[in-house]
C-alpha positions as a Markdown table, in Angstrom:
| # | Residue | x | y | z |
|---|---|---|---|---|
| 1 | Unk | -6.4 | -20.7 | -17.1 |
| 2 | Unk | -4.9 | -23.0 | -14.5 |
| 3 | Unk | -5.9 | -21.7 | -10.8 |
| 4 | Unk | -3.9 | -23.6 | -7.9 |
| 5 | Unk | -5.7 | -22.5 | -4.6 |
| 6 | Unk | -3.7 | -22.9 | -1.6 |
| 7 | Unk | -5.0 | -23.4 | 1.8 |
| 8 | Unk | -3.5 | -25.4 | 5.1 |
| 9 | Unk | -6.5 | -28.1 | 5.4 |
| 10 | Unk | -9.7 | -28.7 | 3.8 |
| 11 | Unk | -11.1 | -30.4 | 6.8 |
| 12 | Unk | -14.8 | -28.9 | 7.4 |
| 13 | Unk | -14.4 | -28.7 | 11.0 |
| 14 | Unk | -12.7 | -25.4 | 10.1 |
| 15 | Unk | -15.6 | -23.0 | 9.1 |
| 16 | Unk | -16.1 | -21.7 | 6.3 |
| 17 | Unk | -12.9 | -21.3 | 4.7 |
| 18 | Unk | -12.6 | -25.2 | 3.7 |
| 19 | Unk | -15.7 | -24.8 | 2.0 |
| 20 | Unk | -15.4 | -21.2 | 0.3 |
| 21 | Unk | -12.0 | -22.8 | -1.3 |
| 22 | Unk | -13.8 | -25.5 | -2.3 |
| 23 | Unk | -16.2 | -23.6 | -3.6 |
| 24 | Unk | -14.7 | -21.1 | -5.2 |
| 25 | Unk | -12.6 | -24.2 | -7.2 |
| 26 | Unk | -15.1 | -26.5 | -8.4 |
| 27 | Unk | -17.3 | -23.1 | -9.6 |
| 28 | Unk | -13.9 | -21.9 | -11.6 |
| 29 | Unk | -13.7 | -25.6 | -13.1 |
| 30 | Unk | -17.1 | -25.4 | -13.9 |
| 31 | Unk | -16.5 | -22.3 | -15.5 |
| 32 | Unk | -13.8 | -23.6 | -18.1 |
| 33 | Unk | -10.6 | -23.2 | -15.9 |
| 34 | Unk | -8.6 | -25.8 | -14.2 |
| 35 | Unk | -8.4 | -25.3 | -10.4 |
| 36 | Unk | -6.7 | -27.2 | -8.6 |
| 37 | Unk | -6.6 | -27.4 | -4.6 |
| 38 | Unk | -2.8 | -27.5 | -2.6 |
| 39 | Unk | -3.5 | -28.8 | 1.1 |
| 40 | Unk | -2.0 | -31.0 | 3.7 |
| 41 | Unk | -3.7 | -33.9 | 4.8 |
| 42 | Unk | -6.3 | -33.7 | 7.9 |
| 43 | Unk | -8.5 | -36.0 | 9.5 |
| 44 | Unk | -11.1 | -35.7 | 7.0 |
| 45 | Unk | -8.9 | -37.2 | 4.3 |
| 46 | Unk | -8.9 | -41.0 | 5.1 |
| 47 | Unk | -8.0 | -43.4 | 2.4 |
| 48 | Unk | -11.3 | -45.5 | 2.9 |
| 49 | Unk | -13.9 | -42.7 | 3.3 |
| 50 | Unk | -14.7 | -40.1 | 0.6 |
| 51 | Unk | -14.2 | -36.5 | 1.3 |
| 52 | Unk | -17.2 | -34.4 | 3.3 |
| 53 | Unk | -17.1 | -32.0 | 0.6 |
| 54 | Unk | -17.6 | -35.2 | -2.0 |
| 55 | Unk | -21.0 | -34.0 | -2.6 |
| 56 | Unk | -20.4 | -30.6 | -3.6 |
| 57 | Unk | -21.0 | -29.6 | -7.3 |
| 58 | Unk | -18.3 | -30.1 | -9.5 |
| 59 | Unk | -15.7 | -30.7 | -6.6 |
| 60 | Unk | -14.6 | -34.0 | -8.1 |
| 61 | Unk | -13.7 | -32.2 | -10.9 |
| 62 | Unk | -11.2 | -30.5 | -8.8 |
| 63 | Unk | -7.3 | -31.7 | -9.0 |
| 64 | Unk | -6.6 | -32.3 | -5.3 |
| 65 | Unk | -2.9 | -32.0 | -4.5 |
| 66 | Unk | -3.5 | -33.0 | -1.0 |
| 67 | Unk | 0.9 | -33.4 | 1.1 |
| 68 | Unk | 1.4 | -35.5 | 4.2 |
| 69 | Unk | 0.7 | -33.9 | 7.7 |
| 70 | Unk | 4.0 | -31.4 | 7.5 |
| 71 | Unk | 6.7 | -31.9 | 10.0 |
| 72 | Unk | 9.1 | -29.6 | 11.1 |
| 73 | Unk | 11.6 | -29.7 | 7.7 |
| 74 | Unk | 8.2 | -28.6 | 6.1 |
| 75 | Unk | 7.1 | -25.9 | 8.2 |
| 76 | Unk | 10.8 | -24.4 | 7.9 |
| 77 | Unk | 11.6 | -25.0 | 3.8 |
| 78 | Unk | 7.7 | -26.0 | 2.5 |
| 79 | Unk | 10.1 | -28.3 | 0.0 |
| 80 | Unk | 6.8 | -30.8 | -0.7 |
| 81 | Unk | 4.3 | -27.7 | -1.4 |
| 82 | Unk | 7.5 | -26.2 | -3.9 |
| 83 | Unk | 7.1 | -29.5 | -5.6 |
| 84 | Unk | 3.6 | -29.6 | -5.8 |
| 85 | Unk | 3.2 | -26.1 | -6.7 |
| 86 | Unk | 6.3 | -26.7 | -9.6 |
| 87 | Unk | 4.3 | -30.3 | -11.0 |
| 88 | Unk | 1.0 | -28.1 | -11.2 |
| 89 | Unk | 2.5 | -25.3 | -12.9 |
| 90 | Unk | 0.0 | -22.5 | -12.3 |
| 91 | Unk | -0.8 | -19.8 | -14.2 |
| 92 | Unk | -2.2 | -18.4 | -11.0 |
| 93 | Unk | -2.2 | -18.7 | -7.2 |
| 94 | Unk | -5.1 | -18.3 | -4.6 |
| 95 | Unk | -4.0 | -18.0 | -1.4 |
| 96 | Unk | -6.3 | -18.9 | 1.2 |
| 97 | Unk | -6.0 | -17.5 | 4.8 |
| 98 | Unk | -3.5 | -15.7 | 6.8 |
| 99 | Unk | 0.0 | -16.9 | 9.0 |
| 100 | Unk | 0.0 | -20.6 | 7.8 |
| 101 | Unk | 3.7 | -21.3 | 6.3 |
| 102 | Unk | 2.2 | -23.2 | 3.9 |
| 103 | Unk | 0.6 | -20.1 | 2.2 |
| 104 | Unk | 3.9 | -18.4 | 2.5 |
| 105 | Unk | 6.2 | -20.5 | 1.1 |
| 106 | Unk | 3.6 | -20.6 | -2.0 |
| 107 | Unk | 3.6 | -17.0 | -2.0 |
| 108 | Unk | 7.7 | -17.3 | -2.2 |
| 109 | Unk | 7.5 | -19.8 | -5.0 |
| 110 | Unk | 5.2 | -17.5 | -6.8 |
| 111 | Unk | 7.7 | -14.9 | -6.6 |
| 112 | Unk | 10.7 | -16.8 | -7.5 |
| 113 | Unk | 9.0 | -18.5 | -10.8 |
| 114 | Unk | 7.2 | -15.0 | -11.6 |
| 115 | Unk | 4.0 | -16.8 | -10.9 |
| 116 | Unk | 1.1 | -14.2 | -10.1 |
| 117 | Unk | -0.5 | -14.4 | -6.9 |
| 118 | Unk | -4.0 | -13.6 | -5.5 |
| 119 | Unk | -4.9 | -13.3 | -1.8 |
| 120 | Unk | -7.8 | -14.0 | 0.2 |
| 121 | Unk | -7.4 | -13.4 | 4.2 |
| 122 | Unk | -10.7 | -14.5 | 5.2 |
| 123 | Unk | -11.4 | -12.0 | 8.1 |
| 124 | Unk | -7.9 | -13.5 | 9.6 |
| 125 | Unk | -7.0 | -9.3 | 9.9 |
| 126 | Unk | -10.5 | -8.6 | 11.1 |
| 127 | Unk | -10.0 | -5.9 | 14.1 |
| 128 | Unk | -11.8 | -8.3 | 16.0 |
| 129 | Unk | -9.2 | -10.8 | 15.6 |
| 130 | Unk | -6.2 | -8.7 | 15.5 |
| 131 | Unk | -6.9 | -7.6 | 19.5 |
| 132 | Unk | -6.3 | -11.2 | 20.3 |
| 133 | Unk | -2.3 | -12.3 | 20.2 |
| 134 | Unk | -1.7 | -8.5 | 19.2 |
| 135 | Unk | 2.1 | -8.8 | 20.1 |
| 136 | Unk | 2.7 | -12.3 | 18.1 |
| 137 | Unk | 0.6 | -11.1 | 15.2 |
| 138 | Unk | 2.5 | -7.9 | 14.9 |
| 139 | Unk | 5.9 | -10.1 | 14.4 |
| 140 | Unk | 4.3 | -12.1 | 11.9 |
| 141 | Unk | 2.9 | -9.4 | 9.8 |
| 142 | Unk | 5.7 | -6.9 | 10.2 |
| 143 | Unk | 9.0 | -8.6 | 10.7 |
| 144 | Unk | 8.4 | -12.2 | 9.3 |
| 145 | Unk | 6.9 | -11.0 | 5.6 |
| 146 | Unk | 3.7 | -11.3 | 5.8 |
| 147 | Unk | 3.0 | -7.9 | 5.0 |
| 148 | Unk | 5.2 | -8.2 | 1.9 |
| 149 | Unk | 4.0 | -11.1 | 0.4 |
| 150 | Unk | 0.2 | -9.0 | 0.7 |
| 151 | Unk | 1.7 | -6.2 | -0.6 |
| 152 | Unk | 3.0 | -8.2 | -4.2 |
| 153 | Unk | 0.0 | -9.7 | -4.6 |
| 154 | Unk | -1.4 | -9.5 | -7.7 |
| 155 | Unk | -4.7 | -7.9 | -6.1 |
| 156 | Unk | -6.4 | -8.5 | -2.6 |
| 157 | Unk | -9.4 | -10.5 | -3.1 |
| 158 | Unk | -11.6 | -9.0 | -0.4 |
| 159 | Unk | -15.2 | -10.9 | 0.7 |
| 160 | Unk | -16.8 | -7.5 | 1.7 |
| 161 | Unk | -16.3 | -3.6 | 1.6 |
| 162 | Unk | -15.1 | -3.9 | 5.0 |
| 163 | Unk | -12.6 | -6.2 | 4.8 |
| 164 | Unk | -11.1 | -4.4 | 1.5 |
| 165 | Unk | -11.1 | -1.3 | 3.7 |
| 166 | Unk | -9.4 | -2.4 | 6.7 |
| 167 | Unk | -6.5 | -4.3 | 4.6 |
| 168 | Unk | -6.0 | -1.2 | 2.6 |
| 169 | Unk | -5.5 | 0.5 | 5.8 |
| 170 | Unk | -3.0 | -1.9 | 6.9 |
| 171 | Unk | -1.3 | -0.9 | 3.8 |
| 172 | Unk | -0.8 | -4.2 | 2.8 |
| 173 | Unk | -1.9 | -4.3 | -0.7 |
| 174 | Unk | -1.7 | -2.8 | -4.2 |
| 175 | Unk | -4.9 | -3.4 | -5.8 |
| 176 | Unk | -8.2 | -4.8 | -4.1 |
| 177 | Unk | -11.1 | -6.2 | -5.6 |
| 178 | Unk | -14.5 | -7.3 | -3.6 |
| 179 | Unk | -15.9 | -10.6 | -4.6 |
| 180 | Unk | -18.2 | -12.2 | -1.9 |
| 181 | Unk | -18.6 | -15.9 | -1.4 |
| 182 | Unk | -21.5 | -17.7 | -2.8 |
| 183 | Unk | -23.5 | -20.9 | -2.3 |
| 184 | Unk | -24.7 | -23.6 | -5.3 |
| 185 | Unk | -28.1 | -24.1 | -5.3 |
| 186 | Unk | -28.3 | -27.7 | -5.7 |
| 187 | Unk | -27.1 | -27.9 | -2.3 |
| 188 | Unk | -30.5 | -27.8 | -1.0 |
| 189 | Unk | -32.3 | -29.5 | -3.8 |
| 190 | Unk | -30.0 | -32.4 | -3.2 |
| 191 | Unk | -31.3 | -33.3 | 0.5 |
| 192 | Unk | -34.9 | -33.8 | 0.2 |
| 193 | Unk | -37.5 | -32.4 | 3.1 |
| 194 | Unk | -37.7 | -34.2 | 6.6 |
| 195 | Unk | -39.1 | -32.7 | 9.7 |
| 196 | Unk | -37.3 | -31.7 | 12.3 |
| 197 | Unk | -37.7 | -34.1 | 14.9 |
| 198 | Unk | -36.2 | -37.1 | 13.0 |
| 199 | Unk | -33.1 | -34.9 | 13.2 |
| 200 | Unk | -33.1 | -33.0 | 16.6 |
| 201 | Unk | -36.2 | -35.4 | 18.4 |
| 202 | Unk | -35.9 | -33.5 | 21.6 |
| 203 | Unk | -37.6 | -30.8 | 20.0 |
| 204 | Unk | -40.4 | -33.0 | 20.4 |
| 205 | Unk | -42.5 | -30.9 | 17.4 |
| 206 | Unk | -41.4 | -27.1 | 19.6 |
| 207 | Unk | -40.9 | -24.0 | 17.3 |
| 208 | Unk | -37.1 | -23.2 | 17.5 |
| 209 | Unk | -34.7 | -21.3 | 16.2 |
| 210 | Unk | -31.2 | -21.5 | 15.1 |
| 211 | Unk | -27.8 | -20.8 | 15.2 |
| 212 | Unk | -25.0 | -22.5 | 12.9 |
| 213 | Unk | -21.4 | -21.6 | 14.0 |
| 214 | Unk | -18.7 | -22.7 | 15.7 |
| 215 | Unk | -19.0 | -22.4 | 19.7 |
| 216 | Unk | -16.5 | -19.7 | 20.1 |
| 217 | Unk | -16.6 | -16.4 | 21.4 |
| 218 | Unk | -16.0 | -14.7 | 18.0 |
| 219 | Unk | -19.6 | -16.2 | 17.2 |
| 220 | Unk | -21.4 | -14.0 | 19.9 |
| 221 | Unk | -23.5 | -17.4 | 21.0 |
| 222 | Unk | -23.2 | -16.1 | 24.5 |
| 223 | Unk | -24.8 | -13.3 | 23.8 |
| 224 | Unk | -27.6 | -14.7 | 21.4 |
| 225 | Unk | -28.3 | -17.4 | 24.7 |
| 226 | Unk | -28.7 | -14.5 | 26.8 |
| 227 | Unk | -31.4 | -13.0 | 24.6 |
| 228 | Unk | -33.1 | -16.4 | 24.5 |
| 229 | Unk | -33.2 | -16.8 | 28.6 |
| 230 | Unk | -34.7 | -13.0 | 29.0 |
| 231 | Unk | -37.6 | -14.5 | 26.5 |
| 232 | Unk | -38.1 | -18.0 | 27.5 |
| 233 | Unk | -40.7 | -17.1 | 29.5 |
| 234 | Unk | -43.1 | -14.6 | 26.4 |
| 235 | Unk | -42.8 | -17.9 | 24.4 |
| 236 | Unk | -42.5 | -20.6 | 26.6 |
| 237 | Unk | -42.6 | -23.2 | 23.6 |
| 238 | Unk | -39.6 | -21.9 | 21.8 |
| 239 | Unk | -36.6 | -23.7 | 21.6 |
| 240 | Unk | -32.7 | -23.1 | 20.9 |
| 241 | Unk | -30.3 | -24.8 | 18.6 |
| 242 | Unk | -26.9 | -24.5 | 18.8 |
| 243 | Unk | -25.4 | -26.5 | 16.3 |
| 244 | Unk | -21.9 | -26.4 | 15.4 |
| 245 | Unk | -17.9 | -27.7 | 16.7 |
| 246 | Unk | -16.9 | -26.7 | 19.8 |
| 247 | Unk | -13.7 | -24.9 | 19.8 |
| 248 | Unk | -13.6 | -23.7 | 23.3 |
| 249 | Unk | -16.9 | -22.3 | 24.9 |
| 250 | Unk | -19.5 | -25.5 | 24.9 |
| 251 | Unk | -18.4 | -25.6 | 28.6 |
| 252 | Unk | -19.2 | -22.6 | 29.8 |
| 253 | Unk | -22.3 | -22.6 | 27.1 |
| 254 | Unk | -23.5 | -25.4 | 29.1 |
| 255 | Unk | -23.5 | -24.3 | 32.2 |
| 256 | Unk | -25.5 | -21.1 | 31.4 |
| 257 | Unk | -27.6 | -23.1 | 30.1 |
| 258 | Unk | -28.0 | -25.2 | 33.2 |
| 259 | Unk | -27.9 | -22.3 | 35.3 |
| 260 | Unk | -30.8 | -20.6 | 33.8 |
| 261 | Unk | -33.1 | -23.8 | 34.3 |
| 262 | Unk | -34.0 | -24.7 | 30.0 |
| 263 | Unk | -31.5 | -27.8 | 29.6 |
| 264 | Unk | -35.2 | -29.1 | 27.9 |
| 265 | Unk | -35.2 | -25.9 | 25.3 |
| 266 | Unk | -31.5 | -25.8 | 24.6 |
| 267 | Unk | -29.7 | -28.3 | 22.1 |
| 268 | Unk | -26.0 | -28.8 | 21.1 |
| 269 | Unk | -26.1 | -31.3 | 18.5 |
| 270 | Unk | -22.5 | -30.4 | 17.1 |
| 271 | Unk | -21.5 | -29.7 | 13.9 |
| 272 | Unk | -24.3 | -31.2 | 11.3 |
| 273 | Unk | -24.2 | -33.3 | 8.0 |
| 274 | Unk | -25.6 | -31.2 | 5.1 |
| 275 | Unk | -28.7 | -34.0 | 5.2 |
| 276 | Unk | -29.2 | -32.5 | 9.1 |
| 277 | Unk | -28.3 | -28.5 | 8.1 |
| 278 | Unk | -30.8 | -28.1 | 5.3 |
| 279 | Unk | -34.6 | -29.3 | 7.0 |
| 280 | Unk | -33.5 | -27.7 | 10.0 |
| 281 | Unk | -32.9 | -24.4 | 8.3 |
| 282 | Unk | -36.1 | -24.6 | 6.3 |
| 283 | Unk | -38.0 | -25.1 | 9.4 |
| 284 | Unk | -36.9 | -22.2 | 12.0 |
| 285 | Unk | -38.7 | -19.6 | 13.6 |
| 286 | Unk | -35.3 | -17.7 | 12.9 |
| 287 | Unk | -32.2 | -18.0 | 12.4 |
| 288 | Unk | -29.7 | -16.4 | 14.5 |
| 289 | Unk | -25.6 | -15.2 | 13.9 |
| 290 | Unk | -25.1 | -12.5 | 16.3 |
| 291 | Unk | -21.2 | -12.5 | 15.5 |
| 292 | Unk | -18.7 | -10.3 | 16.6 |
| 293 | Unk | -16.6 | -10.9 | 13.6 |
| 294 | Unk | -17.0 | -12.7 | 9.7 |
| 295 | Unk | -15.7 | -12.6 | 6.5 |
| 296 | Unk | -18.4 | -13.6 | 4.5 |
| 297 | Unk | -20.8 | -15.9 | 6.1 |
| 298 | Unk | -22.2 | -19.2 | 4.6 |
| 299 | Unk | -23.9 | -20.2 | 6.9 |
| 300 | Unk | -25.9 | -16.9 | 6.6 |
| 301 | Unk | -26.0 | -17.6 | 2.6 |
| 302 | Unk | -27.6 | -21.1 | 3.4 |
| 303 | Unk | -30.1 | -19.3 | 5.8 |
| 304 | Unk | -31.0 | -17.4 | 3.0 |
| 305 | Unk | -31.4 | -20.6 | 0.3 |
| 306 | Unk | -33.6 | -22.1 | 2.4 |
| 307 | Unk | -35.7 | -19.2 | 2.8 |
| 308 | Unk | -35.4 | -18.7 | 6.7 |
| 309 | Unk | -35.3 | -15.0 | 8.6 |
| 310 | Unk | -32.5 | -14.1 | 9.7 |
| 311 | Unk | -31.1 | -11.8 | 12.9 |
| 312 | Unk | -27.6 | -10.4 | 12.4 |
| 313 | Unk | -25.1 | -7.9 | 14.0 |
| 314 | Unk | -23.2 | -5.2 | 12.6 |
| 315 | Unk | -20.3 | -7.6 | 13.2 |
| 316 | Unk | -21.8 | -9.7 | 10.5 |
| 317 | Unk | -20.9 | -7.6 | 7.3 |
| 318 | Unk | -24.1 | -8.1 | 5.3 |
| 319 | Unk | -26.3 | -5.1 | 6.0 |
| 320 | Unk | -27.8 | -6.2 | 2.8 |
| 321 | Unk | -29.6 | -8.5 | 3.7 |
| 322 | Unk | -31.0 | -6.4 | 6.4 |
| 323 | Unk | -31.6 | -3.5 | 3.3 |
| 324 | Unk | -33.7 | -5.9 | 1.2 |
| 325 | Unk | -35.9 | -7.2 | 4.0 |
| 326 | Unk | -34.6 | -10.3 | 4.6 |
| 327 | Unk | -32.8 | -10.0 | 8.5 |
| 328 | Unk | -32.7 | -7.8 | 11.3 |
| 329 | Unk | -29.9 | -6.3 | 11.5 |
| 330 | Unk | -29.5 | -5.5 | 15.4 |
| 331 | Unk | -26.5 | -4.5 | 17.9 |
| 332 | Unk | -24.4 | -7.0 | 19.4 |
| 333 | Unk | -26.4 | -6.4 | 22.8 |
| 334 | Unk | -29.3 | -8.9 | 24.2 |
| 335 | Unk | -31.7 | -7.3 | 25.0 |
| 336 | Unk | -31.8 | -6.0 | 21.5 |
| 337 | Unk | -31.7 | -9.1 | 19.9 |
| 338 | Unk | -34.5 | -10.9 | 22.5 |
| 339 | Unk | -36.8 | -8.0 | 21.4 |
| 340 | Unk | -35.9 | -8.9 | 17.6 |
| 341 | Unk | -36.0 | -13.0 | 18.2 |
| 342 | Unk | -39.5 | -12.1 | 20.0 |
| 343 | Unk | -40.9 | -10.3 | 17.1 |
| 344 | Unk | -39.8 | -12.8 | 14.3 |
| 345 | Unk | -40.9 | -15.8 | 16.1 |
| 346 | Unk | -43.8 | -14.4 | 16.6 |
| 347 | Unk | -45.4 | -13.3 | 13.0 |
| 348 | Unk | -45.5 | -16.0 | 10.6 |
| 349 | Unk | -46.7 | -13.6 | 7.6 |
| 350 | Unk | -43.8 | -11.4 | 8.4 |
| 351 | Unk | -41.3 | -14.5 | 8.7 |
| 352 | Unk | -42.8 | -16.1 | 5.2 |
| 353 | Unk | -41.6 | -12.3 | 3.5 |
| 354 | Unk | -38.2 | -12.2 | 5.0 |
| 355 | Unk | -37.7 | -15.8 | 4.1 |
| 356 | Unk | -38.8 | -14.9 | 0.3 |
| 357 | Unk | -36.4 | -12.4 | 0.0 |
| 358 | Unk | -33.8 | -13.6 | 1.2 |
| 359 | Unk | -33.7 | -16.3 | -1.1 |
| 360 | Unk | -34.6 | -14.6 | -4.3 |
| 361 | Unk | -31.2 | -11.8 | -2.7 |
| 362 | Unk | -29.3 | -15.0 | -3.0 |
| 363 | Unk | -30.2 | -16.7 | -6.4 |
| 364 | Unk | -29.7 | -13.5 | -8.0 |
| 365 | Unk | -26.6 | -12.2 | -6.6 |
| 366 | Unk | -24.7 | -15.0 | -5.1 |
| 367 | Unk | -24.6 | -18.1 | -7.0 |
| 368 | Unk | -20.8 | -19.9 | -6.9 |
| 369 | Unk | -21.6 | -19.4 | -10.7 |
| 370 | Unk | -21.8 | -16.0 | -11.2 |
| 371 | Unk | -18.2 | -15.5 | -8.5 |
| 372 | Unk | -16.5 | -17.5 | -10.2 |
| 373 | Unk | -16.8 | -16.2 | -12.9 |
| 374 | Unk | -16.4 | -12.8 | -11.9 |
| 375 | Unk | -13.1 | -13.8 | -10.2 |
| 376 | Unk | -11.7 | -15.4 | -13.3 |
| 377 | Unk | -12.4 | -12.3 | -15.4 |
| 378 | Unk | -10.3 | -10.3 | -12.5 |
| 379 | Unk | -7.4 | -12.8 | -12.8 |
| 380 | Unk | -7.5 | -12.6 | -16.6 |
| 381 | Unk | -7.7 | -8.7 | -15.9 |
| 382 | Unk | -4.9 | -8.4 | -13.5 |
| 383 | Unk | -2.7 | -10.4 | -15.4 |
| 384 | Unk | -3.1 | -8.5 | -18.7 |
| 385 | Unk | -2.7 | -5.2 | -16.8 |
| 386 | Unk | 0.7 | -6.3 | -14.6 |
């Protein structure tokens, strides 16, 4: 089967999406298809540096169909994606993401050509996100076809429950089918241990704990600093690492920071090589995603690899985790997730159990392996059945 995913950029400053296409196409190749990946160029795509995603397994294996930055002409008429899109000739398309004209004008070339199409919004509809721009939204989705080109999709490919339920109610969508994102093992095995402080030496040897996401409010880092100022003082040694792009709220992040007097117990060391993410992981007291919205975290998935405990919010979608004993699942509220960071940083033996199970949860259930294959069979399903 030849699988062309379509998504606007691949550049890793973009959360998880980047990497869940990825993913998701060098697991498929591995599998026995032939993925392929339609994106335009970013920053992350120079001529004389290899890709960040280079050392993911089986990603050079993918066919990379990677257009110039679009102009305007490309926007409007996507004629360089049609072209791409023809010279691949897919038996099926992955679209990746929501309100990029790039994924629409594949959607219309799938149509034309009688090309089945698969859809993966990535939380992009979340209710979360839908109270932000609500008027421009509602013109994309309702007058400028984006609810049509959902609705002849082949199926929705939903990351969680949630997500499947909330696009159904949008009515956009014949057919849904809930495959989560997963994470390749090797990942970690590839990056061998190192402690801490050669990465983050301010810590200076501290306990700490964690946080991987982008600095934005849908991230709920505001919150999860909050928690860590009412606590500061019950475990004066703790630290907090924030560690991830800012797209908007390192400012004000800062100066809370600042404000509340622990500039020495707060860190912001941007967005981290995998060489930087894994030791750091393995290391934590927790780690923390108090978000107000996901899809279906990897950074949570990683978490889980490297056998660290893990505090989540509702907002998070994996009450699993929190089933099995591997997080605590908390409200998006501070003082209910100081309590929580209080009692996990505190109890080791407790810490050592989550960690375990989390990371047997993951090998088990979500390997890039086992979804890809599971995706495949629901393509080869679909397009029997259409």
């Amino acid at each position: 089967m030849r699988v062309l995913h379509v998504i606007h950029s691949l550049d890793p400053r973009n959360g998880g999406l980047p990497r869940a296409a990825a993913g998701l196409a060098a697991a498929q190749t591995a599998a026995g298809a032939a993925a392929g990946i339609l994106h335009y160029a970013g920053e992350s795509d120079g001529r004389d540096q290899p890709h960040p995603f280079a050392e993911m397994q089986g990603f050079g294996a993918v066919t990379r169909l990677t257009l110039p930055p679009p102009r305007a002409l490309e926007h409007l008429g996507g004629q360089a994606a049609k072209r791409a899109l023809a010279a691949f000739a897919p038996d099926i398309v992955h679209l990746h993401g929501v309100w990029e004209p790039l994924l629409r004008h594949a959607g219309r070339w799938a149509r034309d050509t009688g090309t089945p199409y698969v859809m993966t919004t990535h939380s992009m509809l979340d209710p979360w996100h839908q109270r932000h721009h609500r008027a421009a939204k509602w013109i994309l989705f309702n007058l400028l076809g984006w609810r049509g080109l959902m609705t002849h999709a082949l199926f929705q490919h939903a990351l969680t429950p949630f997500e499947r339920d909330y696009i159904s109610a949008l009515s956009a969508g014949r057919r849904f089918e809930v495959v989560p994102n997963g994470i390749f093992p090797s990942e970690m095995d590839a990056h061998p241990p190192r402690p801490p402080d050669d990465i983050l030496p301010a810590l200076r040897g501290r306990p700490y704990a964690v946080s991987m996401a982008r600095l934005h409010p849908q991230k709920g880092l505001d919150v999860l600093l909050d928690a860590f100022t009412r606590i500061a003082a019950r475990l004066p040694d703790l630290c907090l690492v924030l560690a991830g792009p800012d797209y908007g709220q390192g400012p004000l992040l800062r100066a809370a920071v600042k404000q509340a007097g622990l500039d020495d117990r707060v860190f912001f060391p941007g967005q981290l090589q995998p060489s930087a993410v894994w030791p750091l992981l393995a290391g934590t007291r927790a780690f923390c995603l108090p978000s107000r919205a996901e899809g279906f975290s990897l950074a949570l998935l990683e978490a889980a690899l490297a056998g660290a405990p893990m505090i989540i919010t509702p907002g998070c979608h994996f009450d699993e985790l929190a089933a099995a004993g591997a997080a605590r699942l908390v409200p998006l509220e501070a003082s209910q997730i100081a309590e929580a960071l209080l009692a996990v940083a505190s109890d080791h033996s407790a810490r050592d159990t989550m960690g375990a199970t989390g990371r047997r949860r993951v090998l088990e259930h979500y390997t890039w392996d086992a979804v890809a294959r599971r995706s495949l069979a629901l393509c080869a399903a679909a397009r029997k059945g259409a």
